[in-house]
C-alpha positions in Angstrom: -20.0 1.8 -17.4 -17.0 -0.2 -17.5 -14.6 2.4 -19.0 -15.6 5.0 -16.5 -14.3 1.8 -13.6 -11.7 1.2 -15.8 -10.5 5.4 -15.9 -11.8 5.9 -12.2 -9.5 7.9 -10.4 -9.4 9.5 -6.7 -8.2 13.1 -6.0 -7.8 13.0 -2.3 -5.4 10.6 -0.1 -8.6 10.0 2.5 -10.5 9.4 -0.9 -8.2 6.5 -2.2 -7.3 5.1 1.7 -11.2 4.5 2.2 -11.5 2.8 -1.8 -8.5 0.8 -0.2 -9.9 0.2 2.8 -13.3 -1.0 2.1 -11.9 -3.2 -0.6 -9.3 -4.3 2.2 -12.2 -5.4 4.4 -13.8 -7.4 1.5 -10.9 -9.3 1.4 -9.8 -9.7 4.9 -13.4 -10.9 5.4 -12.9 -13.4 2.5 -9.7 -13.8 4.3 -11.5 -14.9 7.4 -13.7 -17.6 5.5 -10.6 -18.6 3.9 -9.0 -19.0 7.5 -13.0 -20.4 8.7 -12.8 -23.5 5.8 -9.3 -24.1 6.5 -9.9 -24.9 10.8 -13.0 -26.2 10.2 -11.5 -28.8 7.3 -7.9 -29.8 8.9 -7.8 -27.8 12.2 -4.5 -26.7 13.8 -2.3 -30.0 12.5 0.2 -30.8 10.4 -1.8 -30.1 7.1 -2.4 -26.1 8.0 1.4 -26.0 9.4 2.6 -27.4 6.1 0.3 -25.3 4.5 1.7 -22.4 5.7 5.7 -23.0 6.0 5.5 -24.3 2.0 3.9 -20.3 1.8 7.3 -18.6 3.0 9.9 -19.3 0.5 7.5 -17.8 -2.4 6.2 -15.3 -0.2 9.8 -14.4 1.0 10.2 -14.2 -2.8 7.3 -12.2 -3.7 8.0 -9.7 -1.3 11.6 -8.5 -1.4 11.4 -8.3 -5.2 7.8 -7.0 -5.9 5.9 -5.5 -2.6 7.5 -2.5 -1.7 10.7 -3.0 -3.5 9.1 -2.6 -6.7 6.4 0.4 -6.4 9.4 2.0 -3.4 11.8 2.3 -7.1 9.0 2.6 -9.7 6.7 4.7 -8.4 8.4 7.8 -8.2 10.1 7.1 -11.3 7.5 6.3 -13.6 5.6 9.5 -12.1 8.2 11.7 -12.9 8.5 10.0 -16.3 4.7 10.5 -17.0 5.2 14.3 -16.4 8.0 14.3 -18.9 7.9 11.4 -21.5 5.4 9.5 -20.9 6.7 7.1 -24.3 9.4 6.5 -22.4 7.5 5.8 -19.5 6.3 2.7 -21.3 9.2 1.9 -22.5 10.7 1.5 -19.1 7.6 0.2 -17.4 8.2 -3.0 -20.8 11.6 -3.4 -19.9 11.0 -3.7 -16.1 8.4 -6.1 -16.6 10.5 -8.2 -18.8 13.6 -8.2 -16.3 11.2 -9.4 -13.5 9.3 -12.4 -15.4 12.6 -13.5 -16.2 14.2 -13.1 -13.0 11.3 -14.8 -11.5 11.5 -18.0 -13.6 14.8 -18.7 -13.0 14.7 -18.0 -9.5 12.0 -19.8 -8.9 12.8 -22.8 -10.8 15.9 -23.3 -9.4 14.3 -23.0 -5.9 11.9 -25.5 -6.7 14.7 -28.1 -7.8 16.4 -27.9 -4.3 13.7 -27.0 -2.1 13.8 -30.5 -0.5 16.9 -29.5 0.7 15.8 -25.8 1.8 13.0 -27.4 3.9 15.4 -29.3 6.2 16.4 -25.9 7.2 13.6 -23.8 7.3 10.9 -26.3 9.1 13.6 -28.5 11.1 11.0 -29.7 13.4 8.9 -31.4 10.6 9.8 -34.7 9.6 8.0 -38.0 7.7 4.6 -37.0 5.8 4.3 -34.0 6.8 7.6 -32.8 5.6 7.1 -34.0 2.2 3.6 -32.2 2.0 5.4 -29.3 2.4 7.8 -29.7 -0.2 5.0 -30.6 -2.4 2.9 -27.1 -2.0 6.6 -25.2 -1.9 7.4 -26.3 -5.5 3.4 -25.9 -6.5 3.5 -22.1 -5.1 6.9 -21.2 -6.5 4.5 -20.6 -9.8 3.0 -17.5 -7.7 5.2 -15.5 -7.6 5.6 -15.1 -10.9 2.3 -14.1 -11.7 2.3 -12.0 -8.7 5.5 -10.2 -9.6 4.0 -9.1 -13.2 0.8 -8.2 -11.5 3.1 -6.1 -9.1 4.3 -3.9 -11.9 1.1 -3.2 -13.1 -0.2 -2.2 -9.5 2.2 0.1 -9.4 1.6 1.9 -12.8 -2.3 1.9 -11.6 -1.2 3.5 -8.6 1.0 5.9 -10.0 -2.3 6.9 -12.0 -4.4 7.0 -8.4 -6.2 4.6 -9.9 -7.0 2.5 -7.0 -10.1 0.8 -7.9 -8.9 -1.7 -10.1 -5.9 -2.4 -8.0 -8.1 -2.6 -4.6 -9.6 -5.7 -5.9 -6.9 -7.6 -6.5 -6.6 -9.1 -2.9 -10.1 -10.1 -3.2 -9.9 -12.1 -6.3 -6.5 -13.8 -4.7 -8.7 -14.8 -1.5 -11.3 -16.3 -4.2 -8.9 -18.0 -6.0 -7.5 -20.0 -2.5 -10.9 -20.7 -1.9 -12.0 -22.3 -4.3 -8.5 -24.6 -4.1 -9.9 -25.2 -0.4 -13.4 -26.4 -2.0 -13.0 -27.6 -5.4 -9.3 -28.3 -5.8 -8.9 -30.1 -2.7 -12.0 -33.1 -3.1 -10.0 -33.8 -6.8 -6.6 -33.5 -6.1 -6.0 -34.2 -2.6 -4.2 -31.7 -0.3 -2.0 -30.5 -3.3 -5.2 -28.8 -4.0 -4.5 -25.8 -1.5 -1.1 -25.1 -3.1 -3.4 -25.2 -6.5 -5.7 -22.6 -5.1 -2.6 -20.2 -4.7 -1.8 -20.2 -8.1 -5.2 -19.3 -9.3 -5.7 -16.5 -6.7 -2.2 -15.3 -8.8 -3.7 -15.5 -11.7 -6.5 -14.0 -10.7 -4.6 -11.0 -9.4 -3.1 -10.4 -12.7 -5.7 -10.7 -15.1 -8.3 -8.6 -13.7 -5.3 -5.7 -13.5 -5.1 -6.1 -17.6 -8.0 -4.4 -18.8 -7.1 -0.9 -17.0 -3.5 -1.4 -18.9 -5.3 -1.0 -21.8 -7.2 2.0 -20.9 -4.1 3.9 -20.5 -2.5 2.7 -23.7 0.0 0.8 -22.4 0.6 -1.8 -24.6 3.2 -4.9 -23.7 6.4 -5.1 -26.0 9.5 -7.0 -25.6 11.8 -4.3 -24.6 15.0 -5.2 -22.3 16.5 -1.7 -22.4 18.5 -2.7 -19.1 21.3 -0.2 -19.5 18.4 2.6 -19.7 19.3 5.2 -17.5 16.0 5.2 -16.0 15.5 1.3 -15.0 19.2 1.7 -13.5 18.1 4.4 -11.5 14.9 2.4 -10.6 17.2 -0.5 -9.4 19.6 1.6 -7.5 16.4 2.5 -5.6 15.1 -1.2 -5.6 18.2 -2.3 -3.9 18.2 -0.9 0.0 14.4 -1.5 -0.1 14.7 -4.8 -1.1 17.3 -5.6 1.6 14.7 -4.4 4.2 12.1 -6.4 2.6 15.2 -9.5 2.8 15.4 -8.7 6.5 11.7 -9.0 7.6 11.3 -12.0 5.4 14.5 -13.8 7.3 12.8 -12.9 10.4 9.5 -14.9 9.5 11.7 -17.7 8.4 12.9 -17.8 11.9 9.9 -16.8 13.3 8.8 -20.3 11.0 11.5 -22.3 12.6 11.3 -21.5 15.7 6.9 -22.2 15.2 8.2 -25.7 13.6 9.6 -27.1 16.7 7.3 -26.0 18.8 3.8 -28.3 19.4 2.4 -29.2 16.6 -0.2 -26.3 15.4 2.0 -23.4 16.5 2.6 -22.5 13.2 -1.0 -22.9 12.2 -2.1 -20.9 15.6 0.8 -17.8 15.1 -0.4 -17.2 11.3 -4.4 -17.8 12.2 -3.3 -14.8 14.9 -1.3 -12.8 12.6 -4.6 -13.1 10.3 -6.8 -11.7 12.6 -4.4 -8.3 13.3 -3.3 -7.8 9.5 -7.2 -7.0 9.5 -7.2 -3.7 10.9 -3.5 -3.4 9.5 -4.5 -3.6 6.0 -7.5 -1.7 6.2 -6.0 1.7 8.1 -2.4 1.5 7.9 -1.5 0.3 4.2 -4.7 1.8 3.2 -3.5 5.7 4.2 0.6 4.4 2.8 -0.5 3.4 -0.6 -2.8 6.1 -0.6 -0.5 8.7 0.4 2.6 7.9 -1.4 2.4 9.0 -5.0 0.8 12.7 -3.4 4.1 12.5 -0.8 6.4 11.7 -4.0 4.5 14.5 -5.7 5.2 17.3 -3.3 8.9 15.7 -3.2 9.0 16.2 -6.9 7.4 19.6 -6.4 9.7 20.8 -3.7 7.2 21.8 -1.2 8.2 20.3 2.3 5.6 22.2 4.2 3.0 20.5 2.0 4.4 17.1 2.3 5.0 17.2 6.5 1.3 19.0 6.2 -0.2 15.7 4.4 1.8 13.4 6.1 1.0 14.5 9.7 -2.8 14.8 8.7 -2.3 11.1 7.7 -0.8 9.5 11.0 -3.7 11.5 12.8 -6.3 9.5 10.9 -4.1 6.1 11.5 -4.0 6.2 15.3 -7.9 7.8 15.1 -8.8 4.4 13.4 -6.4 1.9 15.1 -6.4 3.2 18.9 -10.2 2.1 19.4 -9.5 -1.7 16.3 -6.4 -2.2 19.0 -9.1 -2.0 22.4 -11.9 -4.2 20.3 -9.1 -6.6 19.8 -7.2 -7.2 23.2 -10.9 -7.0 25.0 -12.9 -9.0 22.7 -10.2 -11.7 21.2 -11.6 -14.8 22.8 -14.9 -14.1 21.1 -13.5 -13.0 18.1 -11.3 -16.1 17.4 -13.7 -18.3 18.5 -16.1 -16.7 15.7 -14.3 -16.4 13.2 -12.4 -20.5 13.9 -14.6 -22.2 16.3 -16.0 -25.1 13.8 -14.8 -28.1 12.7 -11.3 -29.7 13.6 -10.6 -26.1 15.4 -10.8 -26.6 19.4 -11.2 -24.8 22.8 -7.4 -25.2 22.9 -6.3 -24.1 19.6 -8.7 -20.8 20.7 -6.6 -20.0 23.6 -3.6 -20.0 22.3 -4.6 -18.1 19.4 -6.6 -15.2 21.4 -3.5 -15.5 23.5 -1.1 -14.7 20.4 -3.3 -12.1 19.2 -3.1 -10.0 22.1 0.8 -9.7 22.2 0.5 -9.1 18.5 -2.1 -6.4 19.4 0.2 -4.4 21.4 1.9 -3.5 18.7 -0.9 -2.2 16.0 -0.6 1.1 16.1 3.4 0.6 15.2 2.5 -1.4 13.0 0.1 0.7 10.8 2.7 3.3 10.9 5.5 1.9 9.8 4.2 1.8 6.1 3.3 5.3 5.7 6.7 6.8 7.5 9.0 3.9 5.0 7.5 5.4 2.2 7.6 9.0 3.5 11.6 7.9 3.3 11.0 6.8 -0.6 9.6 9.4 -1.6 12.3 11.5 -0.5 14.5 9.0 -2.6 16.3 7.6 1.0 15.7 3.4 1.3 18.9 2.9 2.8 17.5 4.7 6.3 14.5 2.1 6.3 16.7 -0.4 5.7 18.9 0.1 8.2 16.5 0.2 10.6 14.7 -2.9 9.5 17.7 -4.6 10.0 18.0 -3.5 13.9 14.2 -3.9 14.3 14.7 -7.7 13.0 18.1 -8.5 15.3 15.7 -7.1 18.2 12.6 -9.5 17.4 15.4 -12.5 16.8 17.2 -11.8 20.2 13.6 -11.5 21.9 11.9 -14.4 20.3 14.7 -16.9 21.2 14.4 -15.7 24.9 10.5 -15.8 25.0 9.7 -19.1 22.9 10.4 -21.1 26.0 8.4 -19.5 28.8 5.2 -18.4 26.4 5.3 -20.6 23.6 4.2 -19.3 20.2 2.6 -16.4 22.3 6.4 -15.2 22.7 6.8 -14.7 19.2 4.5 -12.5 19.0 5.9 -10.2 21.9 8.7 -10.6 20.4 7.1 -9.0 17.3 5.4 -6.1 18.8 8.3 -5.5 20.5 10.1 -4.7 17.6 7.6 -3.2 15.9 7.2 -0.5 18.3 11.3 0.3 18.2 11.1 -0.1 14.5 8.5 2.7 14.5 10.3 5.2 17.0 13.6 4.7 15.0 11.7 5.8 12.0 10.1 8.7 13.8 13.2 9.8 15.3 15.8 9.7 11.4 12.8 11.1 10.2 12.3 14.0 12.0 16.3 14.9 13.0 17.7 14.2 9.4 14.9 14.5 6.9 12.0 17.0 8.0 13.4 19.0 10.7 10.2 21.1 10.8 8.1 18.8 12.2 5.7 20.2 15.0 5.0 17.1 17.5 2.6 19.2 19.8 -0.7 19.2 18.0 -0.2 15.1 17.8 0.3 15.2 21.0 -2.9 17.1 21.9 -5.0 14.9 19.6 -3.3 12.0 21.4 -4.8 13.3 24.6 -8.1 13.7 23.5 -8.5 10.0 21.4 -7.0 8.5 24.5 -9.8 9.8 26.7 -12.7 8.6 24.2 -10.7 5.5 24.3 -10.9 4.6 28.1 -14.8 5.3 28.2 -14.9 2.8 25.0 -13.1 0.2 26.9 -14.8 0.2 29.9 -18.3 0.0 28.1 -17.2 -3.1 26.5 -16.3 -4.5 29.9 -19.6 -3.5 31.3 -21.5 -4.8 28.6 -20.1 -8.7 28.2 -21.3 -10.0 31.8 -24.9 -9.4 30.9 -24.8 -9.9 28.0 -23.5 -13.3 28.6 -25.9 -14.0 31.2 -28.8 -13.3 28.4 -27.3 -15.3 25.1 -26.0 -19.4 24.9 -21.9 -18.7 25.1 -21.8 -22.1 23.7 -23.4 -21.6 20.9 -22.0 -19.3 17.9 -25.2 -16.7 17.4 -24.2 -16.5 21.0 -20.5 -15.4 21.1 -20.9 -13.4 17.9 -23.8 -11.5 19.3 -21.9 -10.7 22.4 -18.6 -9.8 20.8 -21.1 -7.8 18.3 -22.9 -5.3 20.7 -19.8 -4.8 23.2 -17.8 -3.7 20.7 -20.2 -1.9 18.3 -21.6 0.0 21.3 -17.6 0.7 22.5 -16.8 2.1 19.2 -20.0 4.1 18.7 -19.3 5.6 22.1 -15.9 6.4 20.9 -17.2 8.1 17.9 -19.8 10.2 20.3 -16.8 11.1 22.6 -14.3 12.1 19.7 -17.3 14.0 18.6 -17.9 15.9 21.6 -14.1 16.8 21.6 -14.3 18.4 18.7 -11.7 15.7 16.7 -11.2 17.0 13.1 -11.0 13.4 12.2 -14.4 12.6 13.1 -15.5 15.4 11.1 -13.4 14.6 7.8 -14.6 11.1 7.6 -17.9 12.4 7.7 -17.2 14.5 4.8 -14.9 11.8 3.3 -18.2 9.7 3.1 -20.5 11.9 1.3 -17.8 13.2 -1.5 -18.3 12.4 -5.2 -14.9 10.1 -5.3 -17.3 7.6 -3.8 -19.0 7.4 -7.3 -17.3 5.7 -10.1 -16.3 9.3 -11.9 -13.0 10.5 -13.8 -11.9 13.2 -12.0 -8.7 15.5 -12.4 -6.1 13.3 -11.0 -4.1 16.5 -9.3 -4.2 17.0 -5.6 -6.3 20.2 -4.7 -5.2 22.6 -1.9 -7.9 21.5 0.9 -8.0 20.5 4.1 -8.7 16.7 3.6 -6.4 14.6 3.0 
């Protein structure tokens, strides 16, 4: 049984996105208790806004060297490697490994020797206690990282193999692992305990990633073959994408400063907020990217254009078919939905505005958002990250210039128009270099037409869930939580399932495929081929 988990692998890119997906909402729904025990322990104070400015510098460090950077070089490498050599493949996939632990420790090390003086900069609005507690976690979590980055190499090797199983659960044991700091780490070792609980969600990531090594006979070897013409060429690609990666992280840094001198619990309200959209975020749009990218970088590989703009077009149509009706649920229902999911404890009616308030300017932007994944890696696998990047760059300068301008009159709610601001040029700019200097045949019109149709369902869907939360209100104790949570619960169950009726009725292809989706064998823990068949699901 545990060999056929361990050699599980999915055929289909709507296969692995829903194996993704439903592992996604496992953890986002950890997530949420996470997010639950933290308001209800410490509400939105100085503790949480510690908490979470000691997370960006190794975050920001995580990210541009490991998410995206990494799989954006590795990926298409190591697949084409696999084809070829796979010995070599190994050998590479050793050496890159080695490179990045070492990187990591020294980077991280040093960081952690001056990050008293990197905190002045980054939270300028904390001072006293509260300023030290966040040097404190900083130097705790800047063992992450490393862990993380290790486990990032081995992600992408599972991926490479569509092995997604393995790799979906990693989130969930990293949510498991902060929990249990919250609960257990916290009673013995005093707030330090949360930064504790970070580094054992790491570890967690990693180990349960090392058994399905094994499977494939990859064995670990201290190799640093760093003039190998393949881990140059994988760093060549790592660079652009990592300077894209560099200039979303220096916009949350700002986005952090600018939180930090703001009242206190902004920075705790924005990233409860940002929470709560990454939900439907993780689940549909990074779900479809990773999903999609090694069959994109396969048809690259393969030369056949009409099959990649085929797969990829397929793709965005089941994004916006999932995200349109998560974005209405969202904007219509946040009060009830924070208010669930926070509403205990140290977390007030206060906090809850502001953070139903944030989420709805973040919620504008969701269907950007999802996208932007699957079209940056479209650009990977055609071996372009400098086009990304540039972009990125603009798309950062544009939510800077907005968020300095909006901080004043909306408070930490500006920051997040400021986001979905830029998140929706981001995603045009994309669209547009995509389609005039990559993939000139693109056909726009039939996305159009199923734009036409989801948007009908859509405004029946909202107006139902408007209908429905006056009576129901009247009928069920709004102060109570089986209250809010069984309002929130049928208005927007019965608005999505009138969606689904609707997008039946209008003959939607989607509604059909993830029908079918649901009842294939990939579902099942089986070893199937791991090519991608000529069919109309994607």
């Amino acid at each position: 049984m545990i060999k056929r988990i361990l050699s599980s692998q999915t055929k289909t890119i709507t296969g692995a996105a829903i194996i993704l997906a439903t592992a996604s909402f496992a953890s986002r729904i950890i997530g949420f208790i996470r997010d639950r025990i933290f308001a209800h322990m410490f509400g939105a104070g100085d503790i949480l806004d510690a908490y979470y400015a000691a997370f960006r510098v190794p975050d920001l460090i995580y990210n541009l060297i490991v998410v995206g950077a990494l799989s954006a070089g590795f990926i298409p490498i190591f697949t084409k490697l696999m084809k070829m050599k796979t010995g070599e493949a190994l050998r590479v996939t050793n050496t890159i490994i080695n490179i990045l632990a070492i990187g990591l420790i020294i980077i991280c090390g040093t960081l952690a020797i001056f990050t008293p003086y990197l905190m002045k900069y980054i939270v300028p609005g904390f001072s006293g206690e509260k300023l030290q507690l966040t040097i404190t976690l900083t130097r705790i979590m800047f063992i992450s990282p490393i862990l993380l980055g290790i486990s990032g190499v081995i992600s992408s090797v599972l991926q490479s193999f569509k092995s997604f199983l393995i790799y979906s659960l990693t989130p969930i044991l990293y949510n498991i692992g902060i929990i249990i700091g919250a609960l257990l780490f916290v009673p013995l070792f005093g707030t330090k305990g949360l930064a504790y609980g970070v580094v054992l969600g790491a570890f967690f990531h990693l180990i349960i990633q090392i058994p399905a090594m094994r499977h494939y006979n990859f064995n670990y070897q201290w190799i640093l073959a760093y003039k190998n013409k393949h881990v140059l060429e994988i760093g060549k690609l790592m660079i652009p994408r990592t300077l894209a990666l560099a200039t979303h992280q220096i916009n949350l840094l700002i986005m952090t400063v600018l939180a930090s001198t703001l009242a206190a619990g902004s920075l705790t309200v924005f990233n409860f907020a940002s929470n709560i959209q990454y939900f439907p975020i993780g689940i549909i749009g990074y779900s479809f990217a990773i999903a999609a990218f090694p069959t994109l970088a396969g048809f690259v590989a393969d030369k056949n254009e009409k099959k990649l703009i085929e797969h990829l077009m397929r793709t965005i149509r089941q994004i916006l078919f999932f995200i349109i009706p998560l974005t209405l649920v969202l904007l219509l229902l946040r009060a009830q939905i924070v208010r669930v999911l926070f509403g205990t404890g140290q977390f007030g009616w206060e906090a809850t505005i502001a953070t139903a308030n944030t989420l709805a300017f973040f919620s504008l932007s969701l269907f950007a958002q999802c996208l932007i994944p699957l079209l940056a890696r479209t650009f990977y696998a055609l071996h372009d990250t400098w086009s990304p990047l540039i972009i990125a760059v603009i798309s950062s300068l544009i939510n800077i210039v907005f968020a300095l301008a909006l901080k004043d009159s909306l408070g930490i709610a500006g920051l997040a128009l400021s986001f979905s601001i830029a998140s929706i040029l981001q995603v045009a700019l994309l669209w547009i270099t995509l389609r005039t200097k990559k993939l000139k045949n693109i056909n726009e019109l039939p996305i159009l037409h199923f734009l036409y149709k989801v948007s009908v369902a859509a405004i029946f869907m909202g107006f139902l869930i408007q209908i429905l939360k006056v009576p129901i209100a009247s009928i069920v104790d709004m102060t109570r939580f089986w209250g809010i949570a069984t309002q929130g619960s049928i208005a927007g169950g019965s608005g999505l399932l009138l969606y689904t009726v609707i997008g039946k009725l209008l003959k939607l292809e989607e509604v059909d495929i993830l029908q079918k989706s649901l009842k294939k064998k990939w579902l099942k823990i089986t070893n199937v081929p791991t090519n991608i068949p000529e069919s109309k699901e994607i």
